[in-house]
C-alpha positions as CSV (number, residue, x, y, z in Angstrom):
1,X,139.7,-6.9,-53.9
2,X,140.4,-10.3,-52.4
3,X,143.4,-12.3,-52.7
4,X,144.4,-16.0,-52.7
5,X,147.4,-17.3,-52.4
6,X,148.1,-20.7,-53.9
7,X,149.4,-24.1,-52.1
8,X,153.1,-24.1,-50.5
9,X,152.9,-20.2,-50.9
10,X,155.5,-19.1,-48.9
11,X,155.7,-14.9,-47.3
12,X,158.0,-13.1,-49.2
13,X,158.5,-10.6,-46.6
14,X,158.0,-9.6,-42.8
15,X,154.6,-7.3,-43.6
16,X,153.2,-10.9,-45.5
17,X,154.4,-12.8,-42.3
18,X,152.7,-10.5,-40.0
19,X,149.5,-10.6,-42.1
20,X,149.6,-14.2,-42.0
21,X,149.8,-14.7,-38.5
22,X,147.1,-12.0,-38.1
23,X,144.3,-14.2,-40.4
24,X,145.5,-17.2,-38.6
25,X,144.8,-15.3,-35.4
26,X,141.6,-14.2,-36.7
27,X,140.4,-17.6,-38.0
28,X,141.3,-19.3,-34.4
29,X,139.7,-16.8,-32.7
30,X,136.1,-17.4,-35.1
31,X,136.7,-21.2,-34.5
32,X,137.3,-20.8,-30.7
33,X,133.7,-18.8,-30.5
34,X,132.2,-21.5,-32.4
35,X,133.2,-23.5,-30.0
36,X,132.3,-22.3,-27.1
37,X,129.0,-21.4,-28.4
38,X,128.3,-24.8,-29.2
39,X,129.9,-25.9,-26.0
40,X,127.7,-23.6,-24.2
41,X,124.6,-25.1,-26.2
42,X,125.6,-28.6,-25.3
43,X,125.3,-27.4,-21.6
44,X,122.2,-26.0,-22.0
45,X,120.6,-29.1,-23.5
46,X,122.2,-31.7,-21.2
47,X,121.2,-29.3,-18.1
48,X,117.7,-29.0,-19.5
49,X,116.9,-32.0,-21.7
50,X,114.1,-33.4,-19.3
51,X,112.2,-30.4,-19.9
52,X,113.0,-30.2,-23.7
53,X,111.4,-33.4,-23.8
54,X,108.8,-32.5,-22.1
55,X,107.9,-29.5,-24.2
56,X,108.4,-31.2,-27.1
57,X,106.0,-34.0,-25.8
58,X,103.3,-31.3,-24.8
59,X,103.8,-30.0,-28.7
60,X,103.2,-33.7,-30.1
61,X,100.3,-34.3,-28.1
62,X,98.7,-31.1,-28.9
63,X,98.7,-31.6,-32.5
64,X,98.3,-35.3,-32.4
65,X,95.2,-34.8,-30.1
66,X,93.8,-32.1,-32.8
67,X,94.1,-34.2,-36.2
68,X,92.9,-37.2,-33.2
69,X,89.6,-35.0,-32.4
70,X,88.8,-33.8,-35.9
71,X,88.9,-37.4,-37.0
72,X,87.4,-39.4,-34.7
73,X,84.9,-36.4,-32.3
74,X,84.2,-33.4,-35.0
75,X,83.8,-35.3,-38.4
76,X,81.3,-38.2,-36.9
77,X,79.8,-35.4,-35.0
78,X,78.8,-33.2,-37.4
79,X,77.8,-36.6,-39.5
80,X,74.9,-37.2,-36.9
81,X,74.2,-33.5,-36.7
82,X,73.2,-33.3,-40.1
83,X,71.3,-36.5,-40.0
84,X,69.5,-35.6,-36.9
85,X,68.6,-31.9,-38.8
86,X,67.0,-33.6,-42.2
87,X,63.5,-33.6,-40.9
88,X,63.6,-30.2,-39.6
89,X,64.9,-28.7,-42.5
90,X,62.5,-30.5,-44.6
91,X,59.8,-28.9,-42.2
92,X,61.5,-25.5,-43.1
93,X,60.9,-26.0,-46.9
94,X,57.7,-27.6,-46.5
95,X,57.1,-24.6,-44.5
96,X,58.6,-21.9,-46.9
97,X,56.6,-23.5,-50.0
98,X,53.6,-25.0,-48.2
99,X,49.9,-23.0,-46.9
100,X,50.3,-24.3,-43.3
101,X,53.4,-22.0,-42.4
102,X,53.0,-21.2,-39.1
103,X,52.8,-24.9,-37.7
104,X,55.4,-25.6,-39.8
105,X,57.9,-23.4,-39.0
106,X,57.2,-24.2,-35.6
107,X,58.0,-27.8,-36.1
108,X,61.0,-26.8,-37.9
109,X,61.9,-24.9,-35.0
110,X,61.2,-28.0,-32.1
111,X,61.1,-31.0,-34.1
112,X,58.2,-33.1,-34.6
113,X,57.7,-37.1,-35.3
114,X,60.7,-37.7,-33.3
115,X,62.9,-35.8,-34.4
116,X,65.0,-32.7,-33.8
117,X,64.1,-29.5,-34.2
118,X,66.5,-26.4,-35.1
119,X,67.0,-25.5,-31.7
120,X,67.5,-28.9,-30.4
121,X,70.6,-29.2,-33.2
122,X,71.9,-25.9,-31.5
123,X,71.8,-27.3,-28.2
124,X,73.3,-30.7,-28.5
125,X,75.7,-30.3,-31.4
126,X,77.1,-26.8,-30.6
127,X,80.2,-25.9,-32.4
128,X,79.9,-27.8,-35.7
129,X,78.4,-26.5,-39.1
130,X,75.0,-28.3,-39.1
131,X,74.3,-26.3,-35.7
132,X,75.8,-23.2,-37.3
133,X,73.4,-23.4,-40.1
134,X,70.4,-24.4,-37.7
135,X,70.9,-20.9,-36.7
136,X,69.9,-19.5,-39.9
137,X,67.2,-21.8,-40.5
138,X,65.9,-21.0,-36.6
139,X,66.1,-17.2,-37.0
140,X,64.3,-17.3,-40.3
141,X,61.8,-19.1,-38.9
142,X,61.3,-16.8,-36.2
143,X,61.2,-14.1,-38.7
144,X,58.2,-16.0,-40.9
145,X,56.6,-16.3,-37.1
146,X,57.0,-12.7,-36.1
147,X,58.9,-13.3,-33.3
148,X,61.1,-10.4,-34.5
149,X,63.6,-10.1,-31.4
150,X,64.3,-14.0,-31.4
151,X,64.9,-13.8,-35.1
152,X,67.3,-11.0,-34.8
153,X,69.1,-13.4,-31.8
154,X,69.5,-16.7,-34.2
155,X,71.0,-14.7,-37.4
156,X,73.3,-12.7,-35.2
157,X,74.4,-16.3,-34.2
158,X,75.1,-17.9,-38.0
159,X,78.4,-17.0,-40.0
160,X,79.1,-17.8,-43.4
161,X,80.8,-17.0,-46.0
162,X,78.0,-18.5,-48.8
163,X,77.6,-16.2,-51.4
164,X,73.6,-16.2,-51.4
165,X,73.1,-17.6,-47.6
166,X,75.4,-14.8,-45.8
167,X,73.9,-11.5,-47.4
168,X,70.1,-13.0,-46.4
169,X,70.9,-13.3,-42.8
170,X,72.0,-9.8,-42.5
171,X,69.0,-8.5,-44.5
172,X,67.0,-10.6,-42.4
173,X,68.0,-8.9,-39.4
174,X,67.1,-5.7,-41.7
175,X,63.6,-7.1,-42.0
176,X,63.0,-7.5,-38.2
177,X,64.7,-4.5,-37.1
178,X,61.9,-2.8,-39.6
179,X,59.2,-4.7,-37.6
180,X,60.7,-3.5,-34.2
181,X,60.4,0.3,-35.3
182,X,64.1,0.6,-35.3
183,X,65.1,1.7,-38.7
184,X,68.6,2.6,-38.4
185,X,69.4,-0.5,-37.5
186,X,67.7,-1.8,-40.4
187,X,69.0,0.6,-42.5
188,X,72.7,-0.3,-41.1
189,X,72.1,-4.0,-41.9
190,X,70.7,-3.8,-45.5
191,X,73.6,-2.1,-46.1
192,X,76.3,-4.7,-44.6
193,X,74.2,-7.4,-46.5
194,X,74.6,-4.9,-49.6
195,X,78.4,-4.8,-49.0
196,X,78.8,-8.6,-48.8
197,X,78.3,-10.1,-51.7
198,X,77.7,-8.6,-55.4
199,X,75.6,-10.7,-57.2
200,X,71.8,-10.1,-59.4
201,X,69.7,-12.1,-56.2
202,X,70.3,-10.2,-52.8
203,X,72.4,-7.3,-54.0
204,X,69.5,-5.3,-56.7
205,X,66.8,-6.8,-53.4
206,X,68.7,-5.0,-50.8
207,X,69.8,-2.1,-52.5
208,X,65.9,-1.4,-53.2
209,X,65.1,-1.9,-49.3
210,X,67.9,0.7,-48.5
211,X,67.0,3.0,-51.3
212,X,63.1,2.9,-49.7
213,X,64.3,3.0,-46.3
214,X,66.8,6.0,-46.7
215,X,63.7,7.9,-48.0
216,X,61.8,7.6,-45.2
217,X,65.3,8.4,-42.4
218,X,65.6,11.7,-44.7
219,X,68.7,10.7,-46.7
220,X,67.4,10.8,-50.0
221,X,71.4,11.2,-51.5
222,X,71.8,7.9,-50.2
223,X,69.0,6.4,-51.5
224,X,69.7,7.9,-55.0
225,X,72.4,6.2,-55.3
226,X,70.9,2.9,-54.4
227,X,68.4,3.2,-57.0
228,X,70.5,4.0,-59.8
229,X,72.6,1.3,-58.8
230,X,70.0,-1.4,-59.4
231,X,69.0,0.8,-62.7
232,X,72.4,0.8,-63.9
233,X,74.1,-2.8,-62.6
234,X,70.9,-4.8,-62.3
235,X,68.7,-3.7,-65.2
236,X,67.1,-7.4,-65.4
237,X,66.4,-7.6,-61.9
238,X,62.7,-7.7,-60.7
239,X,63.4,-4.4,-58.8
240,X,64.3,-2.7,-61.8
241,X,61.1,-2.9,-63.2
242,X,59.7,-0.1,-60.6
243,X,63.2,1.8,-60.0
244,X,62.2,4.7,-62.3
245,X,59.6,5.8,-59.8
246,X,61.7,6.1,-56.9
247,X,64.8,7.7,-58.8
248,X,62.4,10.5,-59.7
249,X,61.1,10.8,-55.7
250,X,64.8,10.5,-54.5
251,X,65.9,13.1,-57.1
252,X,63.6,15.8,-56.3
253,X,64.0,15.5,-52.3
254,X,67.9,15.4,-52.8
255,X,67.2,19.0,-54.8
256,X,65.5,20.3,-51.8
């Protein structure tokens, strides 16, 4: 247990004595490091101040040159980005919604009366959202034109976390890999677009083109359990209305 002793304490004996000159001894000896260490620091910074600065300069400038180029490059950037993009995506829904799809699309794609197309928003304003998003809209569009292997190219190309958006650019890639005759590929993307999000839209719509799509690759476990998924989670969902059919197929080729 520590001890204190109190003000104008004086050592009764030689063994109190010794022990004070020992803490004294020890304290000098802690103040002496501290000393020298901050001596030794002292050094160091006078010797290499210049390049302290320097560094510390370099550090400034970086981060005043990022807030500097979000401000006054990325934000007025990505402004005229999305500006330049309103007619093409307003081909794309005209497009999506309209009876002349193909021309459509393809003015969605390379712009029209003036304006920008999808892949002109790529090229010029790489690296903000609006070209990010052009992506989508460009692959989709090459999807709807069956130009499968371009359409597989522009949603490879477009990240998002959007709860509806991100899901249908993976199935989309599901839907051309079924038009190039590669099905496990397919198959492998309806199912990342199954894991991504969880909600009654592309979850029950994906889970269906798995389930149908696992038939026909011979893994009708799999595709069991995609079907009474959408039977069980999504029993309001448009593919719920036809489930019952393919449960009973799945179940009796999983038996075999």
């Amino acid at each position: 247990m520590a001890t204190y002793n109190k003000r104008g304490y004086k050592p009764k004996n030689k063994a109190e004595k010794e022990q004070n000159i020992e803490e004294g001894s020890t304290t000098a000896e802690v103040f002496n490091t501290l000393d020298e260490t901050a001596s030794k620091t002292e050094a160091f910074v006078a010797k290499n101040q210049k390049y302290i600065f320097v560094i510390i300069g370099l550090v400034a400038a970086v981060v005043l040159g990022s807030l500097a180029y979000k401000e006054y490059v990325a934000k007025p950037k990505q402004l005229n980005a999305m500006n330049d993009m309103f007619q093409a995506q307003k081909f794309f829904n005209e497009a999506v919604n309209g009876v002349a799809k193909d021309s459509l699309f393809n003015l969605a794609l390379n712009g029209g009366e003036g304006k920008f197309g999808m892949l002109d928003i790529i090229e010029e304003y790489s690296g903000t959202q609006a070209a990010n998003l052009a992506n989508y809209y460009a692959g989709t569009a090459y999807l709807r034109l069956k130009d499968y292997k371009n359409a597989v190219s522009y949603l490879s190309e477009f990240e998002s976390e959007d709860e509806i958006l991100a899901p249908l650019a993976k199935g989309n890639i599901g839907d051309a890999f079924v038009q190039l005759n590669q099905p496990e590929d397919a198959f492998e993307y309806y199912e990342k677009a199954i894991a991504m999000r969880d909600n009654g839209y592309t979850t029950p719509m994906y889970l269906y083109k798995a389930g149908a799509l696992a038939l026909e690759l011979g893994k009708a476990d799999k595709a069991l359990s995609y079907f009474k998924r959408i039977k069980d989670d999504y029993p309001n969902s448009s593919e719920a209305s036809t489930v019952d059919v393919f449960i009973g197929k799945a179940e009796v080729l999983a038996s075999k």
